[in-house]
Backbone as JSON, one array per atom type, in Angstrom:
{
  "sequence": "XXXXXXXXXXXXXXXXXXXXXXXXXXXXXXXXXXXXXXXXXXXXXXXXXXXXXXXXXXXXXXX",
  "N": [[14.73, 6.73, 164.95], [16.22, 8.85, 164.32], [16.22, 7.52, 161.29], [13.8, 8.19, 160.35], [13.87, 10.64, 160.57], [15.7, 12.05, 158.22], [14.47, 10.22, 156.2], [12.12, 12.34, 155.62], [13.28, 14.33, 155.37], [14.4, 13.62, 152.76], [12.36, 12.78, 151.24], [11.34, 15.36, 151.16], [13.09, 17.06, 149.68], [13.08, 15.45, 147.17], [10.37, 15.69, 146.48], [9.49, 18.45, 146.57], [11.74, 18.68, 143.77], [10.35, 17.73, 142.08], [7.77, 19.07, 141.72], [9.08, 21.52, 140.66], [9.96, 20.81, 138.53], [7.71, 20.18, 137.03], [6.9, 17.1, 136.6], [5.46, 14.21, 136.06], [3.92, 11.37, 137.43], [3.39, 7.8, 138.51], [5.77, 7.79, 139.98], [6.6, 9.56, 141.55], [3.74, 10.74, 142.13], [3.72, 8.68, 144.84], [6.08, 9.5, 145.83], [4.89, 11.9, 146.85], [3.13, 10.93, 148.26], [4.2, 9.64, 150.25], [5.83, 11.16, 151.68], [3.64, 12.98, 153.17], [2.42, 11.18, 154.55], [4.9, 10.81, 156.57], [4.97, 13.29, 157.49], [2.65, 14.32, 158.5], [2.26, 12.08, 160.37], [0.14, 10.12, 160.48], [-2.1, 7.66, 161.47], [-1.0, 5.32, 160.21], [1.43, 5.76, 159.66], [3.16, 4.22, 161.31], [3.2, 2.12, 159.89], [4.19, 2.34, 157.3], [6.5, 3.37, 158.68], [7.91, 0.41, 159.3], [7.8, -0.25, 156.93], [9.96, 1.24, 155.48], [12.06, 0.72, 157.16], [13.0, -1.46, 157.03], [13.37, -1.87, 154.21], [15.4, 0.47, 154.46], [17.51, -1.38, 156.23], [18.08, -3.25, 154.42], [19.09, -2.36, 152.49], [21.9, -2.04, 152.65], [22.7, -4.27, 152.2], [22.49, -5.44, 149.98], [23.9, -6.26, 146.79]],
  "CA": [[14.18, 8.07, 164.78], [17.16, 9.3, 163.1], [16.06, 7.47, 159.97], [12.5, 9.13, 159.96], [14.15, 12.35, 159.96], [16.54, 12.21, 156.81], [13.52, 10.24, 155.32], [11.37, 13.46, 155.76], [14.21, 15.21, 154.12], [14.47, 13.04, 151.33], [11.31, 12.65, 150.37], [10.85, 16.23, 151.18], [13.29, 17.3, 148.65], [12.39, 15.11, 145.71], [8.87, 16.05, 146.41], [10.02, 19.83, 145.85], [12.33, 18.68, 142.76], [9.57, 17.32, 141.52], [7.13, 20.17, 141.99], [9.83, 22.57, 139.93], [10.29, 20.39, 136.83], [6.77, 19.65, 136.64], [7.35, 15.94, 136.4], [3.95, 13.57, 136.56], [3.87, 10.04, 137.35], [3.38, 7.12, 139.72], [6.66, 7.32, 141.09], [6.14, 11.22, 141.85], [2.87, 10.31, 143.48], [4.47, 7.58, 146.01], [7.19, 10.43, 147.26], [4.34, 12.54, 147.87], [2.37, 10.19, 149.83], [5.05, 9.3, 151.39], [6.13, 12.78, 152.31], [2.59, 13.29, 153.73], [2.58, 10.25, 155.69], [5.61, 11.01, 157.42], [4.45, 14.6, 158.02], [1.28, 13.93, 159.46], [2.12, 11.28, 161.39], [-1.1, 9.57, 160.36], [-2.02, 6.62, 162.03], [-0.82, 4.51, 158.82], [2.68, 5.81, 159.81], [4.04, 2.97, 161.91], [3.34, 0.55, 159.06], [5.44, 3.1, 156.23], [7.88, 3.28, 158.96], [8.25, -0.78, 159.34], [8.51, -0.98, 155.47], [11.18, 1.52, 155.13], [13.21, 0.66, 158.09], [13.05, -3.06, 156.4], [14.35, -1.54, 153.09], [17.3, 1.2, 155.1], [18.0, -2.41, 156.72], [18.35, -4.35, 153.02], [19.94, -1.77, 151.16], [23.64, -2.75, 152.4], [23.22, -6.28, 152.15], [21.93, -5.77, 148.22], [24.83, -6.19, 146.15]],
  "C": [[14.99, 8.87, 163.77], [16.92, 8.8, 161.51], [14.35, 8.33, 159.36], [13.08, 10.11, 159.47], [14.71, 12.56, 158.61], [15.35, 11.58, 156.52], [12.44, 11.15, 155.22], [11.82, 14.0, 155.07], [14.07, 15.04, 152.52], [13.54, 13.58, 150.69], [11.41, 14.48, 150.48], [11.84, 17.04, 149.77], [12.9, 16.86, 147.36], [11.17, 15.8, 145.61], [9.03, 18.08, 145.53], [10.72, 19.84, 144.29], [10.97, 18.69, 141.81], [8.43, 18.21, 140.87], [7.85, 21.03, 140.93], [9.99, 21.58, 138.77], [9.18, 19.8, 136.36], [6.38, 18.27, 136.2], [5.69, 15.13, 137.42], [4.23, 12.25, 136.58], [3.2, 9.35, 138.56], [4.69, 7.08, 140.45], [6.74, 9.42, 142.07], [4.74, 11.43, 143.16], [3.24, 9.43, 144.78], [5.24, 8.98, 146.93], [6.16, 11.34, 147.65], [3.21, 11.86, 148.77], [3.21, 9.58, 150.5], [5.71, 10.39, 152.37], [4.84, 13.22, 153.53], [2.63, 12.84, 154.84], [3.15, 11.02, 156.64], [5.43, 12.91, 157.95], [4.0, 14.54, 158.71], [1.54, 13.26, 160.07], [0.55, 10.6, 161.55], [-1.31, 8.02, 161.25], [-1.23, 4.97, 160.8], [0.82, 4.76, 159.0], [3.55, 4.78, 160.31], [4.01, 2.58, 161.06], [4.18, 1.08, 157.71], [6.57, 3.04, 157.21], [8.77, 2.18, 159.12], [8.9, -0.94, 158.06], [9.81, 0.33, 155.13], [12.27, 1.48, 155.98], [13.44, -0.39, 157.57], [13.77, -2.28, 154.69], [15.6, -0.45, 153.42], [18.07, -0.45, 155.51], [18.61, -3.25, 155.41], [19.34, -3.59, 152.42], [21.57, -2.18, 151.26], [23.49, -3.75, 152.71], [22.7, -5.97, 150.73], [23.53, -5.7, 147.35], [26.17, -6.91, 147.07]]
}
């Protein structure tokens, strides 16, 4: 649960950075559907929360 939350954050800041420097892309779109997601709590949520608990889980074993 604790990683939902800081990932709420996250995204929720970039999403804001993003927003203020007017910055367009596909990786811009992703943090805000990912921001959404985890907002809403959509039914589509469990399966964003599998794939980023599977990449918090990878990131310290990469390198």
């Amino acid at each position: 649960m604790s990683f939902s939350i800081s990932a709420l954050l996250l995204f929720g800041l970039l999403l804001a950075m993003l927003i203020r420097s007017k910055a367009v892309g596909a990786g811009s779109a992703l943090v805000a559907l990912l921001f959404g997601y985890y907002l809403s709590r959509t039914p589509a949520a469990p399966a964003i929360d599998q794939v980023m608990a599977a990449i918090g889980n990878a990131l310290p074993n990469v390198g």
